[in-house]
ROTOR-281865 format. One record per residue (C-alpha): residue number from 1; y, x, z. Coordinates in steps of 0.001 Angstrom, whole numbers, plus 524288, in hexadecimal, padded with zeros to 5 digits. Each point is the difference from the previous one (the first is absolute). Example, Ala and Ser with C-alpha at 12.3 -4.5 7.8 and 13.67 -1.06 7.14 Angstrom:
// ROTOR-281865
<1, <7EE6C, 8300C, 81E78>>
<2, <80D70, 8055A, 7FD6C>>
This chain:
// ROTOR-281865
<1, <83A2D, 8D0F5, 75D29>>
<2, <7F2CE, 7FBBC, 804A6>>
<3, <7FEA5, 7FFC0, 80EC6>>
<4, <7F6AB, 80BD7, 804C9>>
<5, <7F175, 7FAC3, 8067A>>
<6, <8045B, 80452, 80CFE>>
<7, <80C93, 7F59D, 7FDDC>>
<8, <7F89F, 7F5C6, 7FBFC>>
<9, <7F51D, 8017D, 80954>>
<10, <80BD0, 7FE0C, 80B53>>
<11, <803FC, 7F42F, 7F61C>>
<12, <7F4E0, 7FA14, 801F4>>
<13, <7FD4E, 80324, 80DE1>>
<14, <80D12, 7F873, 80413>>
<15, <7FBE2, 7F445, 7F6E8>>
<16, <7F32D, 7FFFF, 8076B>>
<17, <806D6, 800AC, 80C85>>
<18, <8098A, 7F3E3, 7FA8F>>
<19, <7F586, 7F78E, 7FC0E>>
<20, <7F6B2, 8028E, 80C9F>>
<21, <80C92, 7FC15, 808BE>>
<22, <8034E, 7F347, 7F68A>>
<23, <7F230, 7FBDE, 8013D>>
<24, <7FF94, 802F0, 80E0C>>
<25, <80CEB, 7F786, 80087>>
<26, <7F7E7, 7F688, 7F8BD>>
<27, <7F5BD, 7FCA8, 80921>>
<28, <809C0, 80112, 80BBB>>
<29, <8080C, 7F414, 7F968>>
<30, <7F330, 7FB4E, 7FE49>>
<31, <7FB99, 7FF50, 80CCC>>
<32, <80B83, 7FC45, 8078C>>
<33, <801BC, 7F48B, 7F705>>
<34, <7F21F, 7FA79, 8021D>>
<35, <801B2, 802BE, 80F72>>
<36, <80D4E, 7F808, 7FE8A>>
<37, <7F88F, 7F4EE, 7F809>>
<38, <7F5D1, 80077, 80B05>>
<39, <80945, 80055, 80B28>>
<40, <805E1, 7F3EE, 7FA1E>>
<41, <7F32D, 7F870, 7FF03>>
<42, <7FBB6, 8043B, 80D7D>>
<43, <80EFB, 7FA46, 80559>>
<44, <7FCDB, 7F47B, 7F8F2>>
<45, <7F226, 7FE1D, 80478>>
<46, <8040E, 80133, 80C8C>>
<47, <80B64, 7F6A8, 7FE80>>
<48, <7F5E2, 7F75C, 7FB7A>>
<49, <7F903, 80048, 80A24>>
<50, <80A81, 7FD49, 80A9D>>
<51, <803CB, 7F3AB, 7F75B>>
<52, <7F2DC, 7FAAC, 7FECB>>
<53, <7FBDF, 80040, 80DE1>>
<54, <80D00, 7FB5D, 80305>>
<55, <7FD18, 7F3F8, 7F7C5>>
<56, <7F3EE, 7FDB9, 805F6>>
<57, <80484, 800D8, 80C5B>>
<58, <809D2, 7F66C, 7FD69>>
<59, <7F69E, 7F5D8, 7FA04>>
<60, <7F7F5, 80074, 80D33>>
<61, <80BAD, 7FF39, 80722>>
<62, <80389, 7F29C, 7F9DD>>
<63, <7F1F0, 7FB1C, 80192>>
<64, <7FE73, 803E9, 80D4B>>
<65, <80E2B, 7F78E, 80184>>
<66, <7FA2C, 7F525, 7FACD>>
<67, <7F3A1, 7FDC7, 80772>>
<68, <80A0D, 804FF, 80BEB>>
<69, <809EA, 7F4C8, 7FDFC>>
<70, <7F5DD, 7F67C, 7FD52>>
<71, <7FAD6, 80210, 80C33>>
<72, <80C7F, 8001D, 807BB>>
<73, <80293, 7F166, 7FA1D>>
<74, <7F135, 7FC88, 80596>>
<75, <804DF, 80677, 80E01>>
<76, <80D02, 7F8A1, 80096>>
<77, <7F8A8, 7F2E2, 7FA19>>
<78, <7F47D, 801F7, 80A23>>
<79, <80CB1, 8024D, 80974>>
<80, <80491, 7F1A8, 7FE4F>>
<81, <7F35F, 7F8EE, 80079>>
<82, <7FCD2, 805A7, 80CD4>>
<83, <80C36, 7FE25, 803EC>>
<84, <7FDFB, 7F135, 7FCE4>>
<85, <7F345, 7FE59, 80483>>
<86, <802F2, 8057C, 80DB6>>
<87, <80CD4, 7F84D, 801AD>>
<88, <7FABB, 7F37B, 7FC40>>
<89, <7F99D, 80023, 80C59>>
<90, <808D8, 7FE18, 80BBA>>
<91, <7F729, 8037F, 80A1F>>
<92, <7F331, 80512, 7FF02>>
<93, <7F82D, 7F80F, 80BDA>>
<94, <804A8, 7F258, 7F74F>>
<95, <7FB24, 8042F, 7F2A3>>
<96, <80386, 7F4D9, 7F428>>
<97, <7F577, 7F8CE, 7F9E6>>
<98, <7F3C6, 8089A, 7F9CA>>
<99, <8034F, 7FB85, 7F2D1>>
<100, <80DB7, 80105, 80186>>
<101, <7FC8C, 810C0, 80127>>
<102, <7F4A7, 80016, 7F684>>
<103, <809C5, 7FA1B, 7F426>>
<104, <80C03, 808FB, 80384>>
<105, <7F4AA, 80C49, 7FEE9>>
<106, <7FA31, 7FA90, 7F495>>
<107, <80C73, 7FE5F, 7F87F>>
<108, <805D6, 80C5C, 803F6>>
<109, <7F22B, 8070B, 7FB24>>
<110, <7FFC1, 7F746, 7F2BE>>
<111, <80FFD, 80574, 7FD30>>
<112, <7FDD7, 80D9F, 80488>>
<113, <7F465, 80633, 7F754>>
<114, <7FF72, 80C93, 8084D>>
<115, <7FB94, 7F9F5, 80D99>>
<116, <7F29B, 7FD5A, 8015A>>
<117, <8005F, 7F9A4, 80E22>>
<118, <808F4, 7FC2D, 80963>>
<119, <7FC82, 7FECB, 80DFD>>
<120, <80660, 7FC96, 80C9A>>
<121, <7FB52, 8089D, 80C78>>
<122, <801E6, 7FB5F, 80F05>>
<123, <80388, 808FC, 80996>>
<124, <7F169, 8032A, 8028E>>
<125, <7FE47, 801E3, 7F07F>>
<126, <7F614, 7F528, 7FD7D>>
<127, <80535, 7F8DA, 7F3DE>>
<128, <80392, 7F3CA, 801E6>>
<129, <8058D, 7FCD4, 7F10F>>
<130, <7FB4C, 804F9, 7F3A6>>
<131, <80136, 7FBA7, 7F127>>
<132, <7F060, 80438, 8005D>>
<133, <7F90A, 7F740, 80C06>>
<134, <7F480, 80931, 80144>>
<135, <80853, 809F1, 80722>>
<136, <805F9, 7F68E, 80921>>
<137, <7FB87, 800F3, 80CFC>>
<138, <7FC4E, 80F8A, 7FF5B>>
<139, <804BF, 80894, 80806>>
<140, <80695, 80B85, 7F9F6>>
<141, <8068D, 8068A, 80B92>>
<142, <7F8D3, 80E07, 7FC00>>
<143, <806AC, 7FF9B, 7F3B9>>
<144, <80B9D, 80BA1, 7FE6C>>
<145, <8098A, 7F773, 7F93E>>
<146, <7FF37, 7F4BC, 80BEB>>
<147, <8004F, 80C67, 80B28>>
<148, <80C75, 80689, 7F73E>>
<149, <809CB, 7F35A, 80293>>
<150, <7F972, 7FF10, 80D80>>
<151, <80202, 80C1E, 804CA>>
<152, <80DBA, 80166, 7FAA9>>
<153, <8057A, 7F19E, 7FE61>>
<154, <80C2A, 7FF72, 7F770>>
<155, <8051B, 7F1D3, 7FB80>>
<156, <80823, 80803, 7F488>>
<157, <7F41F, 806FC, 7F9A8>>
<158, <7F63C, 7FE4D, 7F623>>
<159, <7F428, 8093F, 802AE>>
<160, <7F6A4, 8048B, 7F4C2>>
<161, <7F2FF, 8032C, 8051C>>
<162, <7F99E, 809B9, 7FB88>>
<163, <7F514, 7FD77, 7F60A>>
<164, <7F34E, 7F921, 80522>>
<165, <7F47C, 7F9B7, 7FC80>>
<166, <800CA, 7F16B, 801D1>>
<167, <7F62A, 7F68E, 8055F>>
<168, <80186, 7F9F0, 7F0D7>>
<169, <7F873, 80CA6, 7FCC1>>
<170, <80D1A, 80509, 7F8B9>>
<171, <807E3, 80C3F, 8022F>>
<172, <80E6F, 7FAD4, 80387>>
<173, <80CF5, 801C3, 805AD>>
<174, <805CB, 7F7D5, 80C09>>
<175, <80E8A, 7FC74, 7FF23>>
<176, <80172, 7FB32, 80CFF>>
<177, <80D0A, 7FA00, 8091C>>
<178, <7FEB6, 7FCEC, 80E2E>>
<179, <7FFEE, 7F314, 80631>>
<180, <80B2A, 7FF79, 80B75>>
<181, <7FD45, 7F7A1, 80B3D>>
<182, <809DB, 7F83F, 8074F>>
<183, <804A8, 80BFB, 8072D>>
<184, <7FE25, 8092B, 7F41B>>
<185, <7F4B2, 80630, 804E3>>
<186, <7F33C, 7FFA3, 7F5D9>>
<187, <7FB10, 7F3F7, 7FD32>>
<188, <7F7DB, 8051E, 7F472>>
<189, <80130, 80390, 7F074>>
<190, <800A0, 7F91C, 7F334>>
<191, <7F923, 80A06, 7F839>>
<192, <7FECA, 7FFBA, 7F0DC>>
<193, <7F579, 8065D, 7FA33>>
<194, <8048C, 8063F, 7F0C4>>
<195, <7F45B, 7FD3E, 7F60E>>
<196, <7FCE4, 80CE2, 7F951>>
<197, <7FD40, 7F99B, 7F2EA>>
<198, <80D9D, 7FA33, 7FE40>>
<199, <80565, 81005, 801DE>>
<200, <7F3C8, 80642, 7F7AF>>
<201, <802FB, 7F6CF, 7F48F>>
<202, <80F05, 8051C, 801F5>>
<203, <7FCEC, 80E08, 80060>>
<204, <7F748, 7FED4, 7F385>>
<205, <80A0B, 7FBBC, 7F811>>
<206, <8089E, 80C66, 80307>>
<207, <7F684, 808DC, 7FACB>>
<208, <804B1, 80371, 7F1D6>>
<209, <7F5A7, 80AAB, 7FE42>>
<210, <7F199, 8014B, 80154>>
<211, <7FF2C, 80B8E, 80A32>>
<212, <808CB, 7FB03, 80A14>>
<213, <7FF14, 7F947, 80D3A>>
<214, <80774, 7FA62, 809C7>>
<215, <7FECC, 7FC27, 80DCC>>
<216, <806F9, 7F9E2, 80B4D>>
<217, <7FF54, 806EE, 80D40>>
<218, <80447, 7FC72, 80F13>>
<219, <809D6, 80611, 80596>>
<220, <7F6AB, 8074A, 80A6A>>
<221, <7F885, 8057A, 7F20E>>
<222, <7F4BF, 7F70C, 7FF74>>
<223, <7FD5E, 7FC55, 7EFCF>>
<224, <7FFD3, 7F1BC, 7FEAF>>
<225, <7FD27, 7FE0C, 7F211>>
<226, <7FC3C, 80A67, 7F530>>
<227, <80049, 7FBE4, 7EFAF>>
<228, <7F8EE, 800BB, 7FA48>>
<229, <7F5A1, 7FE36, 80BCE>>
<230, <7F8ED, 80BCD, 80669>>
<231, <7F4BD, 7FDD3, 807F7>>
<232, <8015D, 80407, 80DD5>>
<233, <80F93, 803D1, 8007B>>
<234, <8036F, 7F39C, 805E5>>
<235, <804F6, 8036C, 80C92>>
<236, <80061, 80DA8, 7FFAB>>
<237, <80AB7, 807E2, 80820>>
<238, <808DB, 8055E, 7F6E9>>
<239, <80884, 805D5, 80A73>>
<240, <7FA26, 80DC4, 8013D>>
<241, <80942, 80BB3, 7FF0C>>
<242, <80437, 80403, 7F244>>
<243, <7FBF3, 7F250, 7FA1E>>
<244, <808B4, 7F9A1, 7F666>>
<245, <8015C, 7F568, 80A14>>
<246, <8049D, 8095E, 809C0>>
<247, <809A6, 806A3, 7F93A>>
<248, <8067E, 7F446, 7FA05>>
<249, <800B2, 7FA55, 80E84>>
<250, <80694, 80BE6, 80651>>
<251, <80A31, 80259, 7F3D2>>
<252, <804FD, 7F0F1, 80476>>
<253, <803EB, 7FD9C, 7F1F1>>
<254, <7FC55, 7F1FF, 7FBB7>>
<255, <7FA81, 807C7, 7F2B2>>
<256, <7F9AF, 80C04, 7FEFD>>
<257, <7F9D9, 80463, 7F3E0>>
<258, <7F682, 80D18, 7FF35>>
<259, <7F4E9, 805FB, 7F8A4>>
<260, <7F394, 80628, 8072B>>
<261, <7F024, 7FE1B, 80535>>
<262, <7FEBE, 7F1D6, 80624>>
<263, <7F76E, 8047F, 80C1A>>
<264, <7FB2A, 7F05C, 8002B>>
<265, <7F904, 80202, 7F2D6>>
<266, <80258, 80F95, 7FC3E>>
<267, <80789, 7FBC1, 7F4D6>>
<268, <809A1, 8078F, 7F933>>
<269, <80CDB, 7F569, 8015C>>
<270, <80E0F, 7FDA0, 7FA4A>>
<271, <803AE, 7F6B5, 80AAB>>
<272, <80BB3, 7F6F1, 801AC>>
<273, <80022, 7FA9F, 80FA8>>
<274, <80924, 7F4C7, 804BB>>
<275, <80040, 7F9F0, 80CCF>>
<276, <8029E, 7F219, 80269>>
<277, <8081A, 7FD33, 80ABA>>
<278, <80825, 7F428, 7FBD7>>
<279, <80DA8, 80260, 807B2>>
<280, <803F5, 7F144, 803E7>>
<281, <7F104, 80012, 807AF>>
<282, <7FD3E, 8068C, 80B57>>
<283, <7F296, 804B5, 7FDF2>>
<284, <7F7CA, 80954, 80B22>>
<285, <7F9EF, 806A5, 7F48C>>
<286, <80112, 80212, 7F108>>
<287, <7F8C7, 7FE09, 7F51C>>
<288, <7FFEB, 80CD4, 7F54C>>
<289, <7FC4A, 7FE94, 7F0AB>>
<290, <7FA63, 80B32, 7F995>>
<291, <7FE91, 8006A, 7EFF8>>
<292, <7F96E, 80B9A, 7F9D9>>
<293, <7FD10, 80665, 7F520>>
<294, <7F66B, 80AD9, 7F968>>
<295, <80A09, 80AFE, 7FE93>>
<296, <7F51B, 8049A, 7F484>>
<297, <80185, 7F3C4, 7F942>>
<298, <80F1B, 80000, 802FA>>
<299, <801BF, 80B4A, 7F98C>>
<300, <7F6FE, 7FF2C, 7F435>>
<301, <808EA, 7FE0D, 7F5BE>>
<302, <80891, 80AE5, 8051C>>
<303, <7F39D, 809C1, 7FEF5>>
<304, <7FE15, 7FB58, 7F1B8>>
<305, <80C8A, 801E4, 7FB57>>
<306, <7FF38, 80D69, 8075E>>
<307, <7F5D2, 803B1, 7F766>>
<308, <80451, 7FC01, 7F3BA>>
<309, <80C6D, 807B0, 802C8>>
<310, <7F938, 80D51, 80505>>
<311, <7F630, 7FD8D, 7F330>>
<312, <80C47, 80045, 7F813>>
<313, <8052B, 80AC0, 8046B>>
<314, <7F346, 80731, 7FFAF>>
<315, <7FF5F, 7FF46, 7F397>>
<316, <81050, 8003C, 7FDBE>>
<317, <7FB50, 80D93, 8070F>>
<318, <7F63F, 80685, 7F983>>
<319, <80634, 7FB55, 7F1CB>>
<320, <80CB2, 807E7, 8059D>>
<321, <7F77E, 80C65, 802A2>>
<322, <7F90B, 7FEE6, 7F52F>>
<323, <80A2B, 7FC37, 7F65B>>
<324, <8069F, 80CF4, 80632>>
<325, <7F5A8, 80852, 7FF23>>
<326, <7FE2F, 7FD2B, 7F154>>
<327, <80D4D, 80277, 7FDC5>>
<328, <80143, 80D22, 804FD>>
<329, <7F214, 802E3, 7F8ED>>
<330, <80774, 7FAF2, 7F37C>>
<331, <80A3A, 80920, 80405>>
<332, <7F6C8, 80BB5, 8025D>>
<333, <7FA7D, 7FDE8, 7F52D>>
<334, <80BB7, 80088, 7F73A>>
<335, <806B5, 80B9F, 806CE>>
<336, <7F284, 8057C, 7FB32>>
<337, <80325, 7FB47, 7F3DD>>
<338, <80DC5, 8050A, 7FFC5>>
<339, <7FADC, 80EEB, 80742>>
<340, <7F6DC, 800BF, 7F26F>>
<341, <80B4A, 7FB80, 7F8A6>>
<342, <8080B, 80A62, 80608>>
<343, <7F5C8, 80992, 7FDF3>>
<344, <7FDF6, 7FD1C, 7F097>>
<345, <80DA3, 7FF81, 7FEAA>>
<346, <801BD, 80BF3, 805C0>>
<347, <7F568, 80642, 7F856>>
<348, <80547, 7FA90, 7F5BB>>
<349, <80E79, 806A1, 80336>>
<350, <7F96A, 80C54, 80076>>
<351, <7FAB2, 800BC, 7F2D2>>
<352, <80D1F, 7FAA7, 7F91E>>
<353, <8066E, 80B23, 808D5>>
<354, <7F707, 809A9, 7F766>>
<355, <8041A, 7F9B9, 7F3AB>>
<356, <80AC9, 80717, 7F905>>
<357, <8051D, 7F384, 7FC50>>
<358, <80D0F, 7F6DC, 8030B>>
<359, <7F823, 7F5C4, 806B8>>
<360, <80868, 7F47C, 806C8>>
<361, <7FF90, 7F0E4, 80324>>
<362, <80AB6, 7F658, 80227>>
<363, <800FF, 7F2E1, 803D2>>
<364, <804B4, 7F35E, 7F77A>>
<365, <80DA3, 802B3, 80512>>
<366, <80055, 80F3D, 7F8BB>>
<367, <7FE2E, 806DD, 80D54>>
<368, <7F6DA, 80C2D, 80216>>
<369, <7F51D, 7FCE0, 80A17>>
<370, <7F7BC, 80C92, 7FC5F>>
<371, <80138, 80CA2, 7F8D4>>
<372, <7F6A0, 80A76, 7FFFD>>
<373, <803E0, 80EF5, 803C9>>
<374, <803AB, 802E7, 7F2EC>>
<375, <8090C, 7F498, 7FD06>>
<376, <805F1, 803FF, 80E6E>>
<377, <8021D, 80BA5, 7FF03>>
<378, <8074F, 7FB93, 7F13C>>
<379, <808E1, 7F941, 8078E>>
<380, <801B6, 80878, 80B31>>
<381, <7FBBD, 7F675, 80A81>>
<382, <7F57C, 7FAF6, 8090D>>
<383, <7F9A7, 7F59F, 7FF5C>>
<384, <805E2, 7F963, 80C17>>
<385, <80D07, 80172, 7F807>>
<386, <7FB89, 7FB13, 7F3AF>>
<387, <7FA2D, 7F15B, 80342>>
<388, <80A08, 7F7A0, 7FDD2>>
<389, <8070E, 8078C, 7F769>>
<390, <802A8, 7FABB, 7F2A7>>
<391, <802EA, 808ED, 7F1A7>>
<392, <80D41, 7FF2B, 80340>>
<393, <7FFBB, 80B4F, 809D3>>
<394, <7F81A, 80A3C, 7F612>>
<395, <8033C, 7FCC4, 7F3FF>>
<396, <80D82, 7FF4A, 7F67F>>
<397, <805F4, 7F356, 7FF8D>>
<398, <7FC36, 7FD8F, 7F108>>
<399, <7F0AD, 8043D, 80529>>
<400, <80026, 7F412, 80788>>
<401, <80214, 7F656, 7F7C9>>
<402, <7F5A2, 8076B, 7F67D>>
<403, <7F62B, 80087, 80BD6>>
<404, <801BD, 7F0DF, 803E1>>
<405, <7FD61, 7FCBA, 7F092>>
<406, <7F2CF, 807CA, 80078>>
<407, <7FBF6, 7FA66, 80F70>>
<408, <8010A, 7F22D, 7FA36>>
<409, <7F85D, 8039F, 7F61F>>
<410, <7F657, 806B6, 807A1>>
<411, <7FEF4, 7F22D, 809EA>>
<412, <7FF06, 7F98E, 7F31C>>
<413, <7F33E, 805EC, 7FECB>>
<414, <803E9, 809A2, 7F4C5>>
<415, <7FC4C, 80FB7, 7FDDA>>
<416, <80987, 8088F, 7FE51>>
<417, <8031B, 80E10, 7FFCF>>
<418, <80FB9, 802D5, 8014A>>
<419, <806E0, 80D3E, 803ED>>
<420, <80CD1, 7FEAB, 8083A>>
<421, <80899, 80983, 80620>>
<422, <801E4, 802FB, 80EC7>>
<423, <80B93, 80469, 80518>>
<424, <7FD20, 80D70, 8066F>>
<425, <806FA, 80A6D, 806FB>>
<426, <7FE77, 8088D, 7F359>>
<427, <804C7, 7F4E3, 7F929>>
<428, <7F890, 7F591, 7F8A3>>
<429, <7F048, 7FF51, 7FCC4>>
<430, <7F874, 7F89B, 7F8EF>>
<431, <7F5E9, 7F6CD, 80793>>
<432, <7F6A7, 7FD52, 80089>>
């Protein structure tokens, strides 16, 4: 029998109710997959991120090494030559021949491209020797590096001044080693003086990249040389709390790398720091090396590929939701479909109900799918109990084979009009 409107009304209430929740599970599948996708991209990203600063780091770290052991070979070559110079003199008051001193400077300045000048001091600091005459004779007693050995004589160290201004009109570095007397008390220095253009033409060629710099620093935080040159930085104090400087001299690591604002230029920085200290000298004060970066230029590549990867998932986004939301408007629209399908259908039901006809459909496989009330009601069943069924169930066994000759006929395309008989509780009747 037909289901009743109040029946099919609850029908179609719970398939409502079924296809809200599925599409409701839709978009929650949805969703958490595209926050899974995006929590994946962000890890990544981020790993990213940690490798490529990493890498950077690392790079400045090795060229930071290299101007730092370059420089330690200059200090422990420097080492020797004053070593020679002072103990080719046996006592101070019976110096050797003029020229005999003015060759030995010469050739040690001619095989050692990072001195500039050597001098010899007396104990009053007046120079007495130098590979440049004009400053023999002067008197340079005021000057820090000749009152640092003076005021603490040590045969066994090598004192670097700190950066000065020389009377050559250059900005330069003293390496300096005291002059015992017969007694060991002070005699005077033999003081080298390093030639900033030998160490600028080495820190150029460790710069790989067009925003970076790098820079040499004494070990009380006065900048020696800046490259590429900045006007007016030479000799600032870079030992003011918080610095760069500072904090890589109070971690006492030899390297230090870190990222921050350069208070000596207000620079955003990815810094490597190394201090050279060469451990067979014994040195009053060390030299640091400093090679930076632009973290913004460090990091460009990494912001690129960060927005190629959100843009593709933008749009890997909004063609999910969108994709979705057709779908389920495809779907609305054919469970419209399918409701005014429903409804014709059962319309349609209706009127064949009215019909005092034996009105039925089966399937290619001889099974009843429909029967209207009349045909039911023939049989004496519902139509629940009918689909399915085939002829076998309502009709005599010699009916059946009659009734399968006219339905493949009848799929054949052919018209026909046949009586058969039904088997009945008041026996058999003829159908239809």
């Amino acid at each position: 029998m037909v289901l009743n409107k109040k029946k099919k009304t609850e029908a179609l209430s719970r398939s409502d109710k079924v296809i809200a929740r599925f599409f409701r599970f839709d978009w929650v599948v949805l969703i958490l997959g595209l926050l899974g996708i995006g929590a994946m991209m962000a890890a990544n990203i981020y790993i990213e991120y940690g490798r490529t600063g990493e890498r950077e780091s690392t790079r400045l770290a090795t060229q930071a090494k290299v101007i730092a052991e370059n420089m330690e070979l200059q200090l422990n070559s420097i080492n020797l030559a004053l070593l020679d110079i002072r103990d080719g003199f046996s006592h101070w008051h019976d110096l050797p021949g003029e020229a005999d001193v003015k060759l030995m400077m010469a050739t040690v300045t001619n095989a050692m491209p990072g001195v500039r000048t050597i001098s010899v001091f007396n104990a009053e600091g007046t120079v007495i020797s130098s590979n440049h005459p004009e400053m023999e004779g002067k008197n340079l007693s005021y000057r820090d590096y000749f009152n640092a050995v003076k005021q603490q004589p040590d045969v066994d160290t090598l004192y670097i001044s700190e950066p000065f201004s020389t009377l050559l009109g250059t900005f330069g570095i003293n390496v300096s080693r005291m002059i015992p007397g017969a007694r060991g008390e002070f005699s005077g220095i033999v003081s080298a003086t390093l030639d900033p253009e030998y160490f600028k033409t080495l820190m150029n060629s460790v710069l790989y990249a067009p925003d970076m710099w790098d820079a040499i620093v004494h070990g009380d935080g006065v900048l020696f040389l800046m490259m590429p040159e900045r006007k007016g930085l030479e000799g600032m104090d870079l030992a003011q709390p918080g610095s760069f400087f500072t904090q890589h001299r109070d971690s006492g690591k030899m390297m230090t790398t870190m990222t921050g604002t350069v208070p000596a230029t207000g620079e955003m920085c990815m810094m490597a720091q190394r201090t050279v200290n060469p451990v067979q000298l014994k040195i009053d004060k060390p030299l640091m090396v400093a090679v930076s970066r632009d973290p913004d230029a460090v990091f460009r590549f990494w912001r690129r590929d960060v927005l190629v990867q959100l843009s593709f998932y933008g749009v890997f986004v909004v063609f999910s939701i969108s994709g979705l939301c057709l779908y389920h408007r495809w779907q609305h629209k054919f469970k419209q479909l399918e409701a005014d399908a429903g409804a014709r259908i059962e319309r349609f039901s209706i009127a064949l109900d009215h019909i005092p006809s034996y009105i039925y459909m089966k399937d290619k496989q001889g099974r009843y799918v429909y029967a209207n009330r009349a045909t039911l009601e023939l049989f004496g069943c519902t139509l629940e109990t009918l689909q399915g069924k085939d002829d076998l169930g309502f009709f005599p066994p010699d009916t059946v084979a009659h009734i399968q000759s006219i339905d493949a006929r009848v799929l054949h395309g052919e018209d026909t009009v046949e009586e058969v008989s039904v088997l009945g509780e008041d026996g058999i009747r003829p159908f239809p």
